[in-house]
VMD Tcl script that draws the C-alpha trace (Angstrom):
set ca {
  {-6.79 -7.12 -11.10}
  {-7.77 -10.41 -9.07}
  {-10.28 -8.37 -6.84}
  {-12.02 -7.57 -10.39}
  {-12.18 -10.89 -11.81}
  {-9.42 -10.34 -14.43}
  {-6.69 -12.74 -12.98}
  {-6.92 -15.14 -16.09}
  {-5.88 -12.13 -18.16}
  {-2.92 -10.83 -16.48}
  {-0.05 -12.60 -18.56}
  {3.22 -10.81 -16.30}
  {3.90 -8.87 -13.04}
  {6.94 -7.29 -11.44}
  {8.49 -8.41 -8.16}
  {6.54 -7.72 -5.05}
  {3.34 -8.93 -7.00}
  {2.76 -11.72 -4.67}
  {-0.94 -11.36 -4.54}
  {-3.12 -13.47 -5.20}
  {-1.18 -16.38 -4.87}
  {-1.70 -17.19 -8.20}
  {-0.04 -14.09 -9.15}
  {3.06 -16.20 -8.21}
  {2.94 -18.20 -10.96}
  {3.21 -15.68 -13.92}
  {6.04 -14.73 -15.90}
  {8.32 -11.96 -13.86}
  {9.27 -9.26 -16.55}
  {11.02 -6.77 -13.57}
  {10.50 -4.76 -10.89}
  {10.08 -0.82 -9.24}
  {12.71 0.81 -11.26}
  {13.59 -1.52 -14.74}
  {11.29 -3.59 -17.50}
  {12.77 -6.32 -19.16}
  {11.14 -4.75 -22.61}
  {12.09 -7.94 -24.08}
  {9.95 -10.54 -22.39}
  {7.34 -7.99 -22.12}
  {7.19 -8.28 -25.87}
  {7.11 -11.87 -25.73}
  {4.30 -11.56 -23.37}
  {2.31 -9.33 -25.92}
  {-0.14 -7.74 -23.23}
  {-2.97 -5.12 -24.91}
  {-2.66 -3.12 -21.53}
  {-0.22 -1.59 -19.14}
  {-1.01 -0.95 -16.03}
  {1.71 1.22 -13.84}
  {1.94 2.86 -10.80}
  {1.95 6.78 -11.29}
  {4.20 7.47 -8.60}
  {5.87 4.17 -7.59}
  {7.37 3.68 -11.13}
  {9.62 6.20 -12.71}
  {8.19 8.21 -15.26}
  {10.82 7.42 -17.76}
  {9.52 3.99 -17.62}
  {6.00 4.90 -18.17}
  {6.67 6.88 -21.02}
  {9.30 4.01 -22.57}
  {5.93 1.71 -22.83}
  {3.96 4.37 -24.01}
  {6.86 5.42 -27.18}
  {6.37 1.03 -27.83}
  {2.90 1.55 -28.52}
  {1.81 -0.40 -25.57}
  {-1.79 0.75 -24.02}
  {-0.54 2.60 -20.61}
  {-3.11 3.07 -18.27}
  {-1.82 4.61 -14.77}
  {-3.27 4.06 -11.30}
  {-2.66 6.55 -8.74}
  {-4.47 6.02 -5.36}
  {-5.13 8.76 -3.87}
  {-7.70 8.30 -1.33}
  {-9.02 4.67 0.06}
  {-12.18 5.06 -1.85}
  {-9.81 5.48 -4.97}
  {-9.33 1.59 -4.83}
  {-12.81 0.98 -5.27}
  {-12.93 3.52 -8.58}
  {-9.72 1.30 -9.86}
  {-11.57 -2.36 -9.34}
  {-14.04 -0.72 -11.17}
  {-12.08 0.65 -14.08}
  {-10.20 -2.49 -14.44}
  {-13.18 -4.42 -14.59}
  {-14.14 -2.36 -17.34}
  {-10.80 -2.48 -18.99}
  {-10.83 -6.34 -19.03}
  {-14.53 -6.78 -19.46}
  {-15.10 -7.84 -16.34}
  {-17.24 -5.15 -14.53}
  {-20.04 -7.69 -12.88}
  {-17.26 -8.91 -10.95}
  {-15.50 -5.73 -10.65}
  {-18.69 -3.65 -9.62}
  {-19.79 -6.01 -6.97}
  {-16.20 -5.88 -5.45}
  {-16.10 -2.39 -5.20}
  {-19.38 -1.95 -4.02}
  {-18.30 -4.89 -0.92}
  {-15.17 -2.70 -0.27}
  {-17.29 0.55 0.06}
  {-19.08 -0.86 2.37}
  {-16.97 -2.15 4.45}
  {-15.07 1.02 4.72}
  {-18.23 3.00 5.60}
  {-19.12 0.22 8.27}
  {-15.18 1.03 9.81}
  {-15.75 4.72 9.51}
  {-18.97 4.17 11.60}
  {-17.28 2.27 14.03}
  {-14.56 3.82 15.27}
  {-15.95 7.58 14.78}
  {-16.53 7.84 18.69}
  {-13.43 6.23 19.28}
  {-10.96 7.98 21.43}
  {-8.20 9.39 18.95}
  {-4.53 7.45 19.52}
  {-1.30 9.34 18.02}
  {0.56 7.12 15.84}
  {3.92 6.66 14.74}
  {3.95 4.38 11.71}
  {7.20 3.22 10.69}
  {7.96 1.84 6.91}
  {11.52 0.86 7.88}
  {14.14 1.76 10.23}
  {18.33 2.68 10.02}
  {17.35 5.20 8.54}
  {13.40 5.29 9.58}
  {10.65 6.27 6.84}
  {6.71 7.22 7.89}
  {3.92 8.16 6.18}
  {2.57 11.99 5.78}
  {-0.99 12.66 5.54}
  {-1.33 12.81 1.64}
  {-0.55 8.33 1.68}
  {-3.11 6.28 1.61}
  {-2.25 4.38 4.62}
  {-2.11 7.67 6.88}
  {-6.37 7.59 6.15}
  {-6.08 3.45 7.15}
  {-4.58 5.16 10.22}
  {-7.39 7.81 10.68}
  {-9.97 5.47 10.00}
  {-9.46 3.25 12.67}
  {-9.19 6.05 15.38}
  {-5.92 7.25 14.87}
  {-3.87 10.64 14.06}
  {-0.28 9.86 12.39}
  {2.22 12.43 14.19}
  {4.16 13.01 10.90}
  {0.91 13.74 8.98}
  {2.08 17.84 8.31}
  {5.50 16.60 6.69}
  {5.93 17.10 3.04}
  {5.92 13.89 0.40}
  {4.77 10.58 1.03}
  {6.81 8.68 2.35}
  {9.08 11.26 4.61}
  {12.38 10.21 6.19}
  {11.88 10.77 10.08}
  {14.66 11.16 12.89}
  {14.66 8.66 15.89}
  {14.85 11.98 17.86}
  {11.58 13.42 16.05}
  {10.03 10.07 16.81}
  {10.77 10.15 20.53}
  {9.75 13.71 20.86}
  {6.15 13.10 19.12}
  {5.99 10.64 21.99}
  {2.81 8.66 19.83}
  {0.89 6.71 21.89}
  {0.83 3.79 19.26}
  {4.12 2.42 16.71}
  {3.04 0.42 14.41}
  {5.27 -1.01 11.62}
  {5.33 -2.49 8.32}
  {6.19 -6.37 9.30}
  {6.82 -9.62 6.98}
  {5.72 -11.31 10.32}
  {3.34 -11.20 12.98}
  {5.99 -12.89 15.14}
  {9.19 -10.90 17.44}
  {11.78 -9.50 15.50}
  {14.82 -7.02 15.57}
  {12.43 -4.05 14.84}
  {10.56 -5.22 17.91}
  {13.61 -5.36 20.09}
  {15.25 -2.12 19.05}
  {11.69 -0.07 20.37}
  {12.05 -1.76 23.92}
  {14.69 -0.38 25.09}
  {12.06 3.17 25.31}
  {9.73 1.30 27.16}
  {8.76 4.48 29.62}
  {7.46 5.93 26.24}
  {3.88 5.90 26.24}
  {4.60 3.99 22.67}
  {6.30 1.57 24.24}
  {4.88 -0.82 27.14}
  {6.66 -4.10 27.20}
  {4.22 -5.77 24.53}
  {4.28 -2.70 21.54}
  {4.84 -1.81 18.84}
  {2.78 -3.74 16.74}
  {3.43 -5.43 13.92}
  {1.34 -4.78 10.77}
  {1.24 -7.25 7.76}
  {3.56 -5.26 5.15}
  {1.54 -6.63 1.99}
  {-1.87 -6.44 3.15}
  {-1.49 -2.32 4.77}
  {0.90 -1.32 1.52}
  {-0.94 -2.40 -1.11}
  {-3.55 -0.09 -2.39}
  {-6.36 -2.76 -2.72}
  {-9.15 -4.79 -1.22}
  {-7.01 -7.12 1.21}
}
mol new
graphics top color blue
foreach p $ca { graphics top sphere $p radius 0.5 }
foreach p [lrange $ca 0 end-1] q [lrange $ca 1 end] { graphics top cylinder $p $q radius 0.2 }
display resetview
């Protein structure tokens, strides 16, 4: 919504919407699984706009029965978030803005694909969260971040999106790369608990690697 210039027109947002900053400031009317239908009325928005998959149905079709204007948002693909700046923009009459961030994003992602397409391929092990450990397959979004930069996630073949994974699956796909969703660049338990492999190719004494958890989870421009 920010990336497409229509920040001054989102009135409410759900915890975890942390981005922009500014987003920060606006009314919280719930989160993943519940709506506070309530304050939502308060906030008298003309459009809706979930996440297909990350938001249970019931809930979408709740606001739908209140007459609110539900518009879904299901990235698929990385060029998918491109298509949505685009469709927001049009949505909230913003679409110079909206067109010329999509068109930045598409080509930045070309100018990655381009760059790393001679690149030696590293097997990667991306970890969501640990006790018990979640990945990525190859249908999410962040498994084609993965590919794009040069990589091949080792739990791409499982079913669903966001698989749970056994530490002894991990240490038999022996990746050459863990990376993990991180709230910090900095060491931390997640860190700690991967050392104690360190004759894993995975695991020299300065891996895995922390990745910023809002910046590689959210389906948008960064």
């Amino acid at each position: 919504v920010y990336a497409a210039g229509a920040g001054e027109q989102l009135v409410g947002v759900v915890d975890y919407s942390d981005f922009a900053a500014a987003a920060q400031a606006l009314p919280l009317i719930g989160d993943t699984f519940r709506i506070d239908y309530e304050s939502l009325r308060r906030l008298r928005p003309d459009i809706v706009l979930p996440w297909e998959s990350g938001n249970p149905a019931a809930i979408v079709q709740r606001l739908r029965d209140l007459g609110y204007r539900v518009v879904t948002l299901e990235p698929q693909v990385l060029e998918d978030v491109a298509d949505h700046i685009e469709l927001i923009g049009e949505l909230a009459q913003t679409s110079a803005t909206a067109v010329q961030a999509a068109a930045v994003f598409r080509t930045e992602l070309a100018a990655l694909r381009e760059h790393y397409q001679e690149s030696a391929m590293r097997r990667v092990f991306f970890q969501i969260s640990a006790d018990p450990y979640f990945s990525v397959s190859g249908q999410h979004f962040i498994s084609q971040v993965i590919e794009l930069c040069g990589g091949e996630n080792v739990f791409a073949e499982l079913p669903g999106l966001a698989p749970a994974v056994t530490l002894e699956s991990i240490i038999t796909a022996d990746p050459d790369v863990i990376i993990a969703a991180s709230d910090s660049d900095a060491d931390d338990d997640w860190q700690e608990s991967w050392r104690k492999w360190g004759s894993r190719r995975a695991v020299p004494s300065t891996a895995p690697y922390g990745a910023d958890r809002g910046a590689l989870t959210r389906a948008g421009p960064g």
